[in-house]
N, CA, C and O atoms as a Maestro MAE file, in Angstrom:
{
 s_m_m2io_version
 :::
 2.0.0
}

f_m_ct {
 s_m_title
 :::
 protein
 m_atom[252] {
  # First column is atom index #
  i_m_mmod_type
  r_m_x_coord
  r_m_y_coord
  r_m_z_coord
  i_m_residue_number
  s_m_chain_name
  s_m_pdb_residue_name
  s_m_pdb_atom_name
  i_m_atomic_number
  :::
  1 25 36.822 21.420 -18.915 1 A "UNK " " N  " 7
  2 3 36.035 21.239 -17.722 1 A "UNK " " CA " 6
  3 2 35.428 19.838 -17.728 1 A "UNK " " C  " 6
  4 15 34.853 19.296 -18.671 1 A "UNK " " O  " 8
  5 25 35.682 19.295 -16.374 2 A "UNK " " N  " 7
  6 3 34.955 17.778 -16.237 2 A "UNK " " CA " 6
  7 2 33.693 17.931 -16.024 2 A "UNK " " C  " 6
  8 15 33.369 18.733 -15.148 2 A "UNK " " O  " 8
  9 25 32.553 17.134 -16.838 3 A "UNK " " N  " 7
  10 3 31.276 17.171 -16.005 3 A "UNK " " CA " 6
  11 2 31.251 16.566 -15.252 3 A "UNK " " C  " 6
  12 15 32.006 15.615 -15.051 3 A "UNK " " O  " 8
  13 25 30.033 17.076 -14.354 4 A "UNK " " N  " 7
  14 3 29.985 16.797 -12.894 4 A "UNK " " CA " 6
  15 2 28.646 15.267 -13.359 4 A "UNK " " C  " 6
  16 15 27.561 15.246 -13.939 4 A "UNK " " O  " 8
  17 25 29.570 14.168 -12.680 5 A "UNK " " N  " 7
  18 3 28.697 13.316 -12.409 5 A "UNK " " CA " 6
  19 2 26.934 13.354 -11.906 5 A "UNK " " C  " 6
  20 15 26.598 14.247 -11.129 5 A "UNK " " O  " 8
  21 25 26.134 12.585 -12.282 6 A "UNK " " N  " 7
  22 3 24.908 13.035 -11.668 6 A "UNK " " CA " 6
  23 2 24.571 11.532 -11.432 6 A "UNK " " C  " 6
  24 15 24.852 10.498 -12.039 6 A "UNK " " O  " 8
  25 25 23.618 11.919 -9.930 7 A "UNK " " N  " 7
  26 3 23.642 10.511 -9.486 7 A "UNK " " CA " 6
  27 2 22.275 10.085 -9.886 7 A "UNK " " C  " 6
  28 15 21.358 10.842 -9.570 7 A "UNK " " O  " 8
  29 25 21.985 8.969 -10.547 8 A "UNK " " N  " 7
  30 3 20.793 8.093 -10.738 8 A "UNK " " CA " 6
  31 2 20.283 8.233 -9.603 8 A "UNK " " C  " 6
  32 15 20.822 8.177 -8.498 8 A "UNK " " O  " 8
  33 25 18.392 8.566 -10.108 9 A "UNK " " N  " 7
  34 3 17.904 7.835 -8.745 9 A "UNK " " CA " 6
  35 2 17.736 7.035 -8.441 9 A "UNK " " C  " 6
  36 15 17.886 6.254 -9.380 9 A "UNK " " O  " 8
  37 25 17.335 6.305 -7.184 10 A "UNK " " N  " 7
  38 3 17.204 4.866 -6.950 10 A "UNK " " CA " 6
  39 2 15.639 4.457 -7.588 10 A "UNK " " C  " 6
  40 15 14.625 5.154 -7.635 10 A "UNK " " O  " 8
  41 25 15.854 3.144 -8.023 11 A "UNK " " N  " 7
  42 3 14.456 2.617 -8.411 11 A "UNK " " CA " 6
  43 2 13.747 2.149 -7.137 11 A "UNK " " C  " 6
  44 15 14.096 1.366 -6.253 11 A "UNK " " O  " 8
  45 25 12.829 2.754 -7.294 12 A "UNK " " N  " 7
  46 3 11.755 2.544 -6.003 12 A "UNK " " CA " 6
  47 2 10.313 1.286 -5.941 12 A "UNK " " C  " 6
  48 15 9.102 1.504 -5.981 12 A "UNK " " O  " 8
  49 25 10.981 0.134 -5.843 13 A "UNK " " N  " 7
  50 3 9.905 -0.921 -5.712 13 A "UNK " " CA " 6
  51 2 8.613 -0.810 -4.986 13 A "UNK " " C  " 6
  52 15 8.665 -0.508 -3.794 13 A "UNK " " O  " 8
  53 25 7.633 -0.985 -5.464 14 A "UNK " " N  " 7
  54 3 6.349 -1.103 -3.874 14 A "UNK " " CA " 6
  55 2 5.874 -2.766 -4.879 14 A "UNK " " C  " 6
  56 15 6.011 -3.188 -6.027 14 A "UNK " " O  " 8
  57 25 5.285 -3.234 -3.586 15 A "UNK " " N  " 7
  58 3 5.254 -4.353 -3.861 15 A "UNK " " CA " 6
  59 2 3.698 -4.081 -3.784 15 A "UNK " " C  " 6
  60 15 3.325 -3.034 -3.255 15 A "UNK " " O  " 8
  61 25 2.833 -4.916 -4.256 16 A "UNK " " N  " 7
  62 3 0.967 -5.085 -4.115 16 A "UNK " " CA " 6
  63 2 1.323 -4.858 -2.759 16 A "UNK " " C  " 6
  64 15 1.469 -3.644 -2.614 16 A "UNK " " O  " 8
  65 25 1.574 -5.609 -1.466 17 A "UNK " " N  " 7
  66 3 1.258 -5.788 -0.102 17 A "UNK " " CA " 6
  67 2 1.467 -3.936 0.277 17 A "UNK " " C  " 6
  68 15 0.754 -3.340 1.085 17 A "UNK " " O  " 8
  69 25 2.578 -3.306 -0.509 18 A "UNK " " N  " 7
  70 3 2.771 -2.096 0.362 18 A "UNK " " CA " 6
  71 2 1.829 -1.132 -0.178 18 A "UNK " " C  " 6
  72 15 1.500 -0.168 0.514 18 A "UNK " " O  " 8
  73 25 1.241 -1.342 -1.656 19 A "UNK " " N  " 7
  74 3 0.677 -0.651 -1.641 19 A "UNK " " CA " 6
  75 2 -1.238 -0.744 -1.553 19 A "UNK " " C  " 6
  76 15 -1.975 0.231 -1.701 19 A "UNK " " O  " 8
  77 25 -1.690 -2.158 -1.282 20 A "UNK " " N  " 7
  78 3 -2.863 -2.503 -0.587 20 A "UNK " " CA " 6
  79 2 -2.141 -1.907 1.143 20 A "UNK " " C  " 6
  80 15 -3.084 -1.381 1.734 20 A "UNK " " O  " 8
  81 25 -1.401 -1.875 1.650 21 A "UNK " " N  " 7
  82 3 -1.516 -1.216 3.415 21 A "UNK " " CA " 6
  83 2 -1.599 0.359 2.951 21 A "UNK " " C  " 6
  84 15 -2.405 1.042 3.583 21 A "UNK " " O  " 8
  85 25 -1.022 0.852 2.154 22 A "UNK " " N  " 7
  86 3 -1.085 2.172 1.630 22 A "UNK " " CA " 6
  87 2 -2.335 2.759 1.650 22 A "UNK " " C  " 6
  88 15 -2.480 3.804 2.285 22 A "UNK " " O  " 8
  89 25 -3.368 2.203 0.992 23 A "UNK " " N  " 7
  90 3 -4.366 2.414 0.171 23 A "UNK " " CA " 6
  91 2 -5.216 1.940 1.868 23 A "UNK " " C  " 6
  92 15 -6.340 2.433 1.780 23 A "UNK " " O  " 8
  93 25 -5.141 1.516 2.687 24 A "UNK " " N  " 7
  94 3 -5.320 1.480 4.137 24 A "UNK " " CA " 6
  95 2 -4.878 2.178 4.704 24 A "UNK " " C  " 6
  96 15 -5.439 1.490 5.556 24 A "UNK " " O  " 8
  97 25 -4.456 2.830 5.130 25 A "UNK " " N  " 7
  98 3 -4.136 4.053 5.190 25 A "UNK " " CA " 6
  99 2 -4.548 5.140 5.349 25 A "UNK " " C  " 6
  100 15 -4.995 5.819 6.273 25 A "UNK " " O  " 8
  101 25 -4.257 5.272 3.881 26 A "UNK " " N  " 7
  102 3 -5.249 7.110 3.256 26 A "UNK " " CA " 6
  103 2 -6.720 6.419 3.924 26 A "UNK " " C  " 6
  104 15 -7.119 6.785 5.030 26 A "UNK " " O  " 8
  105 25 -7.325 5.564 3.251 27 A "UNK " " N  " 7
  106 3 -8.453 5.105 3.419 27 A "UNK " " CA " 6
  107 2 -9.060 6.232 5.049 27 A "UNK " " C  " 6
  108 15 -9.716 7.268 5.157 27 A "UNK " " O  " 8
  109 25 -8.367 5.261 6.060 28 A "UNK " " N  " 7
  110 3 -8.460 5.138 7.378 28 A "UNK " " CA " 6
  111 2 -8.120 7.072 7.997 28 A "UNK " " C  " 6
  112 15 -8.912 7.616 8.767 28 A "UNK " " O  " 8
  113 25 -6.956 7.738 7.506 29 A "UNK " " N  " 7
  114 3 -6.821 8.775 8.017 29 A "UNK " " CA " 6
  115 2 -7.683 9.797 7.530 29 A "UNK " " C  " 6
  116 15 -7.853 10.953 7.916 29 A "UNK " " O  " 8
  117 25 -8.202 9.127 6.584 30 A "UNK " " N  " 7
  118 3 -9.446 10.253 5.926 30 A "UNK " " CA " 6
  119 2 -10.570 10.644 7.203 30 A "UNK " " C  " 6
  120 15 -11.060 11.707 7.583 30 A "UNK " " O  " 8
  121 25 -10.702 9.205 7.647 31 A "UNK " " N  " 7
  122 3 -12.139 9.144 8.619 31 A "UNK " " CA " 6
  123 2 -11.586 9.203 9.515 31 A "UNK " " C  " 6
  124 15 -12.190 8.522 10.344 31 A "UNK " " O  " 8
  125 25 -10.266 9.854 10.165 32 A "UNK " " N  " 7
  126 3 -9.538 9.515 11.440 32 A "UNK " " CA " 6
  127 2 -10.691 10.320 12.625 32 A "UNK " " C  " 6
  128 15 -10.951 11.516 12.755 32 A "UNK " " O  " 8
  129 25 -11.249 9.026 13.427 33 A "UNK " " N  " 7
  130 3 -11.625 10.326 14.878 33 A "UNK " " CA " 6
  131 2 -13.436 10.088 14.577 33 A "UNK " " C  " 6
  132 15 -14.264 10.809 15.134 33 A "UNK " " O  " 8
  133 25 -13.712 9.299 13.901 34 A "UNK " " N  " 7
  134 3 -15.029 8.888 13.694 34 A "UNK " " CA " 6
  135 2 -15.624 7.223 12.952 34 A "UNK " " C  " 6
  136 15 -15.152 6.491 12.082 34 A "UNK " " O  " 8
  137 25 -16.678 7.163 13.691 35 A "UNK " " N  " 7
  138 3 -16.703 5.786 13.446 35 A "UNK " " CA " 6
  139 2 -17.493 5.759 11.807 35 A "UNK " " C  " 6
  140 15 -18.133 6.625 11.210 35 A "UNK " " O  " 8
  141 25 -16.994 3.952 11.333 36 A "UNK " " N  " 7
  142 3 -17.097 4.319 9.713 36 A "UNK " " CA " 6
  143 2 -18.675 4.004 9.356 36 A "UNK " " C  " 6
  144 15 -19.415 3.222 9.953 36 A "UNK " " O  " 8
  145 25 -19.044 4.983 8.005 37 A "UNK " " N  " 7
  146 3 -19.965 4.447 7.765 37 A "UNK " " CA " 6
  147 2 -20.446 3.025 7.407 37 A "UNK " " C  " 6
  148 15 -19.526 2.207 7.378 37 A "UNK " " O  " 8
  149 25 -21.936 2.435 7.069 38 A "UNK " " N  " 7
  150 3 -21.819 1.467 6.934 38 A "UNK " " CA " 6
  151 2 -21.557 0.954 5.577 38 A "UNK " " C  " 6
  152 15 -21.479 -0.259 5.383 38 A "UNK " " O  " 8
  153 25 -21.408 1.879 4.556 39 A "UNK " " N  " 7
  154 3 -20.757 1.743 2.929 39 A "UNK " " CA " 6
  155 2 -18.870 2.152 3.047 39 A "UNK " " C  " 6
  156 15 -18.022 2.143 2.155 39 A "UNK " " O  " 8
  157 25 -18.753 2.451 4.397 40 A "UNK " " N  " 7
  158 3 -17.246 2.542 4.699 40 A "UNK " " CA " 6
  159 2 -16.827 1.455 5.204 40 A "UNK " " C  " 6
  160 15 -15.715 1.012 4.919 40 A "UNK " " O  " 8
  161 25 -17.624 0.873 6.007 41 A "UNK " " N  " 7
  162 3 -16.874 -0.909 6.393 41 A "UNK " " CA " 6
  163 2 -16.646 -1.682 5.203 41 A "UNK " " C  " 6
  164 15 -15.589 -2.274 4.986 41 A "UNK " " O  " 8
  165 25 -17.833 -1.674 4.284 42 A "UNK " " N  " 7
  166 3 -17.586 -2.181 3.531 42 A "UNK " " CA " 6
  167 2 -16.513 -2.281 2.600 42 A "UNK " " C  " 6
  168 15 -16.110 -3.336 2.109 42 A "UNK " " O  " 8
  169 25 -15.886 -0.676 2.288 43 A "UNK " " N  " 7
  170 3 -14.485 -0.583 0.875 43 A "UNK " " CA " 6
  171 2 -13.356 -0.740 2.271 43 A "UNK " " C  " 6
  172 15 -12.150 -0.578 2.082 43 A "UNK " " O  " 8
  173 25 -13.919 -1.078 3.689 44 A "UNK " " N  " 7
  174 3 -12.682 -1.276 4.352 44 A "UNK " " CA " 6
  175 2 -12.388 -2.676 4.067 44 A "UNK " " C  " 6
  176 15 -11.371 -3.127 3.540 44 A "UNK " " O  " 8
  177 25 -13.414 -3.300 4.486 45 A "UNK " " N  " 7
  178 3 -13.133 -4.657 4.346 45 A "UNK " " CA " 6
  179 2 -12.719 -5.073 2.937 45 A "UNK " " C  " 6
  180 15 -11.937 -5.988 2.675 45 A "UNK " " O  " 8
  181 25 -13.327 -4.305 2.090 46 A "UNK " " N  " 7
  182 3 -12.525 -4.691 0.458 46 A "UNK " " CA " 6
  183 2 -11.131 -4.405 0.686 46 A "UNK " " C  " 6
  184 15 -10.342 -5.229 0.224 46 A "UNK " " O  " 8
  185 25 -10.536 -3.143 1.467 47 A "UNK " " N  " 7
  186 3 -9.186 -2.996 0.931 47 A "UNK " " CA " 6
  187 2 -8.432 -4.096 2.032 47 A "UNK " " C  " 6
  188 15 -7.331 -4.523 1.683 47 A "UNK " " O  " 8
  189 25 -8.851 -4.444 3.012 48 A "UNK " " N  " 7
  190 3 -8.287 -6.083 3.847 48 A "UNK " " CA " 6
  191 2 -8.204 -6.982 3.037 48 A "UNK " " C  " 6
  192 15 -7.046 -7.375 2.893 48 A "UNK " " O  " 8
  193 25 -8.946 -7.488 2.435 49 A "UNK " " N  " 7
  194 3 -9.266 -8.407 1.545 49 A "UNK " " CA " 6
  195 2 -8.110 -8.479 0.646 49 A "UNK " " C  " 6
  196 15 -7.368 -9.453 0.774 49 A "UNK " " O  " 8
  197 25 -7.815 -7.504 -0.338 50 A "UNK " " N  " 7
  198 3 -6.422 -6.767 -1.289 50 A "UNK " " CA " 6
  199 2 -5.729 -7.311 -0.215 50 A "UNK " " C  " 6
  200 15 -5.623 -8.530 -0.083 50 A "UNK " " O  " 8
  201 25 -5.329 -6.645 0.435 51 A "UNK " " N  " 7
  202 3 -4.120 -7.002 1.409 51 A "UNK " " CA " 6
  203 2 -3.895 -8.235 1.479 51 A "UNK " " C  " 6
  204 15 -2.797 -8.737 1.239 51 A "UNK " " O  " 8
  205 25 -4.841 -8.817 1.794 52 A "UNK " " N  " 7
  206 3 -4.921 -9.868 2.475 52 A "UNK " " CA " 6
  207 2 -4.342 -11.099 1.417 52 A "UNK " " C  " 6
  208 15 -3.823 -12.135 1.833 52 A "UNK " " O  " 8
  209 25 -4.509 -10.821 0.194 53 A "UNK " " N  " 7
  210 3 -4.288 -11.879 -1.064 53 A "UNK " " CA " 6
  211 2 -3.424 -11.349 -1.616 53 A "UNK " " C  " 6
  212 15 -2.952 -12.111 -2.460 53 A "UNK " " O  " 8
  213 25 -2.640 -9.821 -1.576 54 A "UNK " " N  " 7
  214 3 -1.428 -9.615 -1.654 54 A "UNK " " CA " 6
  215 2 -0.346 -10.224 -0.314 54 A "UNK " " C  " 6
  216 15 0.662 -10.630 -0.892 54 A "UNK " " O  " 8
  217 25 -0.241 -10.358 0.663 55 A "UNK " " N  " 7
  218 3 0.283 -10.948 1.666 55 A "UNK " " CA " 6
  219 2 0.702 -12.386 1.082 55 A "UNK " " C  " 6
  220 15 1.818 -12.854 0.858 55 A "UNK " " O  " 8
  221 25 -0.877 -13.040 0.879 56 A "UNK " " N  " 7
  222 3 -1.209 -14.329 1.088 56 A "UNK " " CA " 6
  223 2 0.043 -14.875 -0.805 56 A "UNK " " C  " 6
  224 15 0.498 -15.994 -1.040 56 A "UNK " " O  " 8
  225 25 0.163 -13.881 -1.502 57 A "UNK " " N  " 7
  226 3 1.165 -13.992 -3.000 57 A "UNK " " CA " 6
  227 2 2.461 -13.828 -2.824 57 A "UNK " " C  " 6
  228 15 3.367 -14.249 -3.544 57 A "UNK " " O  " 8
  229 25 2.560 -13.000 -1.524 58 A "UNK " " N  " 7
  230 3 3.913 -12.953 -1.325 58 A "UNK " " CA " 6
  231 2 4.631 -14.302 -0.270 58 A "UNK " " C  " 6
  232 15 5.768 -14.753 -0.125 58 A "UNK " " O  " 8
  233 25 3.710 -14.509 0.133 59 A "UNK " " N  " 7
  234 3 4.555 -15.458 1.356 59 A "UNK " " CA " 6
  235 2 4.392 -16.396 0.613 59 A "UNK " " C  " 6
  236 15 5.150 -17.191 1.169 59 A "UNK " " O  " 8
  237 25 3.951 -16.980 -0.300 60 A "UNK " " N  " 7
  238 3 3.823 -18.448 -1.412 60 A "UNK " " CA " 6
  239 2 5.114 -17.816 -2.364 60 A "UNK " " C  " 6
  240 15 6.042 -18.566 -2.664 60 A "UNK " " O  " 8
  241 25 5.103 -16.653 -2.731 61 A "UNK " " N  " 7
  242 3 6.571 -16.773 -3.982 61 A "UNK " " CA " 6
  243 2 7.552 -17.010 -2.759 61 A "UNK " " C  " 6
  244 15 8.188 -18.057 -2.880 61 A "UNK " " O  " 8
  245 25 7.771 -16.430 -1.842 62 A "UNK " " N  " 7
  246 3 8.906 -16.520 -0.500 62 A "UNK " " CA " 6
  247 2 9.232 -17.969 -0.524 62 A "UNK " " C  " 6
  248 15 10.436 -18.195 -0.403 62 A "UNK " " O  " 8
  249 25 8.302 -19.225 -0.677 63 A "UNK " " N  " 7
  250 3 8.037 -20.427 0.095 63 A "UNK " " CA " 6
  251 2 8.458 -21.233 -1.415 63 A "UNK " " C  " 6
  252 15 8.442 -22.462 -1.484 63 A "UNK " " O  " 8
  :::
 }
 m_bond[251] {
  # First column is bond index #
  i_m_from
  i_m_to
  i_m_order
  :::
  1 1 2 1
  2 2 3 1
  3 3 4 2
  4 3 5 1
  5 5 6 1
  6 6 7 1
  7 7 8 2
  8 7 9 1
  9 9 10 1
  10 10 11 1
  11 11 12 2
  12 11 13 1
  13 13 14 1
  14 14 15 1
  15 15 16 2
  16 15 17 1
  17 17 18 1
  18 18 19 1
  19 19 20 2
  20 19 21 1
  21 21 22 1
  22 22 23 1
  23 23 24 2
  24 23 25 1
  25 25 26 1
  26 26 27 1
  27 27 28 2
  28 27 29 1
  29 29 30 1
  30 30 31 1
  31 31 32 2
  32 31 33 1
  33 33 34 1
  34 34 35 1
  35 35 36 2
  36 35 37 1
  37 37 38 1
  38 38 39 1
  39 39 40 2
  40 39 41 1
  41 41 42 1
  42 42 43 1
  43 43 44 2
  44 43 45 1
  45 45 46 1
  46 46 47 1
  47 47 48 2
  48 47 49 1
  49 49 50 1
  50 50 51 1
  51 51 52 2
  52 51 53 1
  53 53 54 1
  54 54 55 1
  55 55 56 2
  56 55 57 1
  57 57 58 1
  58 58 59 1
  59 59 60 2
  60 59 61 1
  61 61 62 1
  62 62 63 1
  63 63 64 2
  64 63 65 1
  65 65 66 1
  66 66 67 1
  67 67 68 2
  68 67 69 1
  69 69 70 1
  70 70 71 1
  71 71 72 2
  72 71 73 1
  73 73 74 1
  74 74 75 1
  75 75 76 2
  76 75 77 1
  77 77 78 1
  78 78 79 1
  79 79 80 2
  80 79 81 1
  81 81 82 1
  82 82 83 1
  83 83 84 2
  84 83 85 1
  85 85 86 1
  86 86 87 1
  87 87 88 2
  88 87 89 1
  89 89 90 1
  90 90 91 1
  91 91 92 2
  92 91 93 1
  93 93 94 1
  94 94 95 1
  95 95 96 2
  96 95 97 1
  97 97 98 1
  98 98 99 1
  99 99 100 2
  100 99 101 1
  101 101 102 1
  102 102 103 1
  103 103 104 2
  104 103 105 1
  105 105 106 1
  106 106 107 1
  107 107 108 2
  108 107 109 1
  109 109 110 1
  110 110 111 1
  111 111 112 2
  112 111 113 1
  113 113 114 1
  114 114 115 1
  115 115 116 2
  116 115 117 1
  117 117 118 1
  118 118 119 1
  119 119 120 2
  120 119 121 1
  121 121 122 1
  122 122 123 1
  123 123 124 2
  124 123 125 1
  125 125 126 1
  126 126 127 1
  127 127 128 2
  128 127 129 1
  129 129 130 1
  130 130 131 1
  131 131 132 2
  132 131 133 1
  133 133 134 1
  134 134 135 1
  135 135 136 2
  136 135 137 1
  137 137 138 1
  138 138 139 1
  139 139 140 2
  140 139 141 1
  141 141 142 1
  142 142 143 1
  143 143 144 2
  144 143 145 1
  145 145 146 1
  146 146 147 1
  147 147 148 2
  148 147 149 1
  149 149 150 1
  150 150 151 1
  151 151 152 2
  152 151 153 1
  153 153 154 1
  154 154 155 1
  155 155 156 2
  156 155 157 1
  157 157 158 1
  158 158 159 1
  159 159 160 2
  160 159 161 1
  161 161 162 1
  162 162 163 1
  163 163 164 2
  164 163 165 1
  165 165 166 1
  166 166 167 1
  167 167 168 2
  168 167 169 1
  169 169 170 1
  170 170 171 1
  171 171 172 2
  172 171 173 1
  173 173 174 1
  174 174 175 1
  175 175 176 2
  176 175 177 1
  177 177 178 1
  178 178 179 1
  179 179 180 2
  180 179 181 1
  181 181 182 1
  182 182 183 1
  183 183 184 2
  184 183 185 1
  185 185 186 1
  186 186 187 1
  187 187 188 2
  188 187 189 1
  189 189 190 1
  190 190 191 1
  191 191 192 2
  192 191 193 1
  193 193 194 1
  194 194 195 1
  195 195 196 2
  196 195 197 1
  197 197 198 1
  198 198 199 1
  199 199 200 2
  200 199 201 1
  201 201 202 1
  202 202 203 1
  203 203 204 2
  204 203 205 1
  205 205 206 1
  206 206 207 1
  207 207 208 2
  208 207 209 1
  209 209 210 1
  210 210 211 1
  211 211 212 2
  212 211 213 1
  213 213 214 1
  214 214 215 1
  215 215 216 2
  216 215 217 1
  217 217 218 1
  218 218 219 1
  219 219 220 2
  220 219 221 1
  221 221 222 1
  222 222 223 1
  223 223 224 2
  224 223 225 1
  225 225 226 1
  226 226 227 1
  227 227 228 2
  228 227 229 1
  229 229 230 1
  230 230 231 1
  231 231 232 2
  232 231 233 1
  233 233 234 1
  234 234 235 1
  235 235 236 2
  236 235 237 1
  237 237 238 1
  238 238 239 1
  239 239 240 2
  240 239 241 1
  241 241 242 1
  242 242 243 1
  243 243 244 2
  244 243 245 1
  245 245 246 1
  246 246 247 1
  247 247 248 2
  248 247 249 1
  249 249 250 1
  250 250 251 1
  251 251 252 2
  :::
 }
}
């Protein structure tokens, strides 16, 4: 009897940028439908920030 081939899974990259929008996200659908507190603007604007210098790492290795 031949064994039956089994297929590798694929390796699954996330890059910082996908997973700082990620982490925006959950963040955001947590509080979906209400406005944020004012210790919630704040870890919002922290997780922009992430983003924002993950973005800002990727388009400089791109360049």
């Amino acid at each position: 009897m031949r064994p039956i081939p089994t297929q590798q899974p694929a390796l699954l990259t996330t890059s910082s940028t996908d997973q700082a929008n990620e982490a925006i996200r959950v963040f955001l659908r947590a509080r979906a439908g209400r406005a944020l507190q004012p210790s919630e603007r704040a870890e919002y604007s922290r997780l922009l920030n992430v983003y924002t210098r993950a973005l800002r790492g990727e388009v400089e290795k791109a360049a």
